[in-house]
N, C-alpha and C positions, 0 to 999 in steps of 0.2 A: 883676631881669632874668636869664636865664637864658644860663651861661656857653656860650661860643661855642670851645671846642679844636678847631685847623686841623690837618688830618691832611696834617702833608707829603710822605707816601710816593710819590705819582705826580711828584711832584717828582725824589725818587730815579731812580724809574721812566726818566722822559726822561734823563735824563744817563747813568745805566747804557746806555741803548740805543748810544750813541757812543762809551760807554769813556772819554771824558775827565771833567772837575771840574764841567763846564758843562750844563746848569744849577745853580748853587750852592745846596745845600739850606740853608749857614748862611742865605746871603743870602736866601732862600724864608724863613727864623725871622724875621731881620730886619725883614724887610718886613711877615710878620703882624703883630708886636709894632708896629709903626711905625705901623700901621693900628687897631690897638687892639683886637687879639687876647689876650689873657692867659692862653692856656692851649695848647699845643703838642701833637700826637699825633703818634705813631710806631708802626708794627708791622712790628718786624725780625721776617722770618720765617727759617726755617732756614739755606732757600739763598744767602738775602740779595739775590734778585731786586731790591730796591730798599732799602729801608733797610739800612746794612751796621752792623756796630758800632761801626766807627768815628766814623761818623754820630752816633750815639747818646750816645758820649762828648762829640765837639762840642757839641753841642746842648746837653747836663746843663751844660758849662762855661758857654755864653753865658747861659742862664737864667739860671743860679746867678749870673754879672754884674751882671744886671739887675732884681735881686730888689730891694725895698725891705724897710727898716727892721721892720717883721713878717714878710719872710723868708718872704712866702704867695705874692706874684704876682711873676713871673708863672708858672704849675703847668706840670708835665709831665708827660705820660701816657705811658705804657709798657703798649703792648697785645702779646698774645700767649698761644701755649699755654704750659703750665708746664714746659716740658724744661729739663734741668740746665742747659744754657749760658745760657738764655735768664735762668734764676733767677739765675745763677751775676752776670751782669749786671746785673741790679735790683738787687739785694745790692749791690753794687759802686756801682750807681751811685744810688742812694737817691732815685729821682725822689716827683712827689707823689703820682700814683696810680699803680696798676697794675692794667690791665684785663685778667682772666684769661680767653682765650677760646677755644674747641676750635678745633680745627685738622684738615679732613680729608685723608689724600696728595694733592695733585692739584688741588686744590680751584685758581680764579684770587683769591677770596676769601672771605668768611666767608660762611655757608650756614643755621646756625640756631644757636640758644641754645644752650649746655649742657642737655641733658636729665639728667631730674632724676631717673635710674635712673643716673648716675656714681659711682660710689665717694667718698659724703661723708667717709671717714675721710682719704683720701688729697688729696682736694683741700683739705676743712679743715684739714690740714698745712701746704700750704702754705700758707691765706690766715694760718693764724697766724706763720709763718716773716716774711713780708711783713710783718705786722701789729706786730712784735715788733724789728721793723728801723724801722720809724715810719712805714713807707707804708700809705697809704687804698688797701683794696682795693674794686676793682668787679669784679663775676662778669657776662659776657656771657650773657642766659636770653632765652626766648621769654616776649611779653607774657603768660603763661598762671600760674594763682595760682599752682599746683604746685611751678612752676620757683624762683615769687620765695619759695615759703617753703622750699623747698630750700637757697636763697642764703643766708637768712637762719642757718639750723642749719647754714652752712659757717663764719658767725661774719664775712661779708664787711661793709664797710660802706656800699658801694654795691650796684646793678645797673644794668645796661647792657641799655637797652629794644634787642632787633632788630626794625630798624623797614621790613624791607622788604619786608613784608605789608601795611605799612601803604601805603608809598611804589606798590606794585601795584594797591590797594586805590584810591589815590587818583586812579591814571590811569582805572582805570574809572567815577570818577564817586561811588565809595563809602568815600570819606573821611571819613567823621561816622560811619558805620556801623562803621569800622576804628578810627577812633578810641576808639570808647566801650569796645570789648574791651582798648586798652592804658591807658584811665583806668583801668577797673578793676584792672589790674595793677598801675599807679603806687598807686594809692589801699590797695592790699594791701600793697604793700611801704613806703609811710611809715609806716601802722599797725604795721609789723613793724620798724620802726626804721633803713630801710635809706633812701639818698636815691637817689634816681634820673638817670641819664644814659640817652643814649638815643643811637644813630646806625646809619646803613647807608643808604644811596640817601634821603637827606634833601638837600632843595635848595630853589632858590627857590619854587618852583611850590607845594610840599607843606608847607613850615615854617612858613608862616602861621597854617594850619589847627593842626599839630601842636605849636606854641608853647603853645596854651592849655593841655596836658597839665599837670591839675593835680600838684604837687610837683616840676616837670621843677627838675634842676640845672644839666645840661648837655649839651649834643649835642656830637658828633665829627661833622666833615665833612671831606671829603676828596676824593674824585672829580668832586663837581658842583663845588665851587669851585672847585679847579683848574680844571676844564675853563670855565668864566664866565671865568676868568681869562686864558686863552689869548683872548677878544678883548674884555675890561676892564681889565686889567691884574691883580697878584696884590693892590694894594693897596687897589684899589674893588671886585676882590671880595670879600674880608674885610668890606669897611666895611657892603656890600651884607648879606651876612649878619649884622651887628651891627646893619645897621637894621629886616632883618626880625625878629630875636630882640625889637627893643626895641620892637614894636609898629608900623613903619612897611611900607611894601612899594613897592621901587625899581617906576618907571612901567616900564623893560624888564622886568620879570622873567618869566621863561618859565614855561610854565603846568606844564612836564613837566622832568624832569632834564635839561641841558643834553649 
C-alpha cells in the first residue's frame, strides 16, 4: 500500500491567523496517528508563516513516543529549501526524511521541481551531510527523466513527483494522458535506484487514478485534507485518504480538490 504522510501546516496556518495555541497542531499529529496515519509532514518555511520551529521540535518528541520496537513508524518528513537554519534543524532534530525543495521569495507555495541546471556539487553536499546523519533524503523534481537522473548523481534516495500538472491535467479530463509522462518518470527513477514519493494538489477526486503510479511509496497531502476535514472531521479525513490509497473510494468524494 502506498504510504499516506499528512501535511499539517495549514493546521499551523489557522492558529497563526489568531495568534493563539488553538488550533493544536500536536493534537492535529494526534489525531492523524489516531486515524492511522504513519507518517507526518511539515514545511517550516523561513518566515514561519505557519510551521514554527517550535512546532517541529514538538512533533520529532511525540513521534519519537510513539515509535515502536523497529524505531521505523511512525516517519517524519521534514520538507524544505536547504538554508543554514533550516539544515541547522534536521541535524538537530534527525527526522526520517528530508524533502529538499526549491523555494522562490514570494512564492504562497511550491511552484516546480528543482531544475536540473542547479549546482549538483552544492546540493550533493548537502544530501550527503543529511545522508551521513542517517536521514533518507528525497529531492523535489518535475515528472521529467532529466530531473530524476539529476537526483540520482545528487546521491538522494528518494524523489518527490510534483504532481500539480498532473492534479491540472486531471480537472480537464486528461488524467491518463498526465499520468503516463509521470509513470515514465517513476519508472526512470526505480531503474536508477531511487524510490518515489509524490505530492502537491493531490486529493480525493485525482488519487484514485494516480495511486496506480507504478513504484509510488508515498504521497504528502496537505491542503485538500485539511480542507475535507473542515466538514468530515480531521480524523475521517485521514481515514478517507487511507481508503482511497488502499484501493477503495469514499461514495462523497469530490470529483476536484476540495
Amino acid at each position: 500500500m502506498v504510504e499516506l504522510s499528512v501535511n499539517v501546516n495549514k493546521v499551523a496556518t489557522l492558529r497563526n491567523s489568531r495568534g493563539g495555541p488553538e488550533p493544536s497542531v500536536i493534537r492535529a499529529v494526534e489525531t492523524c496517528l489516531a486515524a492511522g496515519a504513519r507518517s507526518i509532514t511539515v514545511h517550516p518555511r523561513a518566515d514561519e508563516r505557519h510551521i514554527r520551529r517550535g512546532d517541529v521540535y514538538e512533533i520529532a518528541r511525540l513521534l519519537e513516543s510513539r515509535r515502536g520496537a523497529d524505531r521505523r513508524w511512525p516517519e517524519f518528513n521534514i520538507e524544505g529549501d536547504p538554508r543554514p537554519d533550516l539544515l541547522e534543524m534536521v541535524l538537530d532534530v534527525r527526522p526520517s526524511q528530508c524533502t529538499l525543495v526549491p523555494v522562490v521569495p514570494g512564492e504562497i507555495t511550491s511552484q516546480a521541481g528543482w531544475p536540473p541546471s542547479t549546482d549538483p556539487k552544492w546540493l550533493g553536499a548537502v544530501v550527503a551531510q543529511l545522508k551521513a546523519a542517517g536521514i533518507r533524503v528525497s529531492v523535489f523534481v518535475d515528472p521529467d527523466e532529466e530531473a530524476i537522473r539529476w537526483a540520482a548523481g545528487l546521491g538522494a534516495d528518494r524523489v518527490e513527483l510534483y504532481t500539480e500538472p498532473y492534479a491540472r491535467a486531471f480537472e480537464r479530463g486528461e488524467g491518463e494522458q498526465s499520468l503516463a509522462r509521470y509513470a515514465a518518470a517513476s519508472t526512470a527513477a526505480h531503474s536508477l535506484g531511487l524510490g518515489v514519493n509524490a505530492g502537491h494538489d493531490l486529493d480525493l477526486g485525482n488519487l484514485p487514478l494516480f495511486r496506480s503510479l507504478p513504484y509510488l511509496a508515498e504521497v504528502s497531502i496537505g491542503h485538500a485534507l485539511i480542507s475535507h476535514a473542515l466538514f468530515v472531521g480531521l480524523e475521517r479525513a485521514v481515514r478517507d485518504y487511507l481508503a482511497v490509497l488502499g484501493g477503495a473510494r469514499p461514495a462523497d468524494a469530490p470529483a476536484r480538490a476540495v
